[in-house]
N, C-alpha and C positions, 0 to 999 in steps of 0.2 A: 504493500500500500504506500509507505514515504516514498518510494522507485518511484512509482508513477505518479505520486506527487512532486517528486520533481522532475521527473519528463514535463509533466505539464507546466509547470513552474519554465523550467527552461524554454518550451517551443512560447509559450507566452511572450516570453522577454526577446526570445528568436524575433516574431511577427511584430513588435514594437518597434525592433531594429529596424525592420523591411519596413515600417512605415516611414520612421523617420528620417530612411534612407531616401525615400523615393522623395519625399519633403525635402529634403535639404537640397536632390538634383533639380527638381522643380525651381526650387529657390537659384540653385546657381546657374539656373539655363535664363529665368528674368536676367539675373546680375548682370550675365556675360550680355544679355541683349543691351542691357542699361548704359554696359559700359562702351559696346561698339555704338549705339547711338550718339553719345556724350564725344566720343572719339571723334563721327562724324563730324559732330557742332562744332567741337574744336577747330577744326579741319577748318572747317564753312571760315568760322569768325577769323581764323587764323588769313585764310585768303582775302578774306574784305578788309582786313587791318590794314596786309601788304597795298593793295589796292588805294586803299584812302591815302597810307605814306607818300604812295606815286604823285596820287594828286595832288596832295600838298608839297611835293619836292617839286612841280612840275608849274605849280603856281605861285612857289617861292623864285625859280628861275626865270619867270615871268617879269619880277618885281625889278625897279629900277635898282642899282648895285647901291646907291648911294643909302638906299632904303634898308637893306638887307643890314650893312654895315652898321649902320648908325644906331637901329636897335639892337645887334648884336650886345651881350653883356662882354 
């Protein structure tokens, strides 16, 4: 009778494993999406920054030199 009280006992604690197994994969297949999306954004924001730098170096070279100089610190 305890034998089979702890078989039972055991596959019990077994099927809790496999639950919170498949939970946790669950959980880290969001994560991994969360984090190639967030990557993406990066990515994005990263190229519109370079993009605005442009424009602003390209409407600083625009500017008369005397302009450029004079507020320089």
């Amino acid at each position: 009778m305890a034998q089979n009280s702890l078989i039972t006992q055991i596959a019990d604690r077994v099927e809790r494993l496999l639950l919170r197994h498949e939970e946790l994969q669950r959980t880290n297949a969001l994560l991994t999406a969360q984090v190639q999306e967030l990557t993406h954004e990066r990515e994005l924001l990263k190229s519109r920054l370079a993009a605005a730098r442009s424009r602003i170096d390209a409407l600083i070279e625009r500017l008369p030199q005397e302009m450029v100089t004079k507020d320089a610190p």
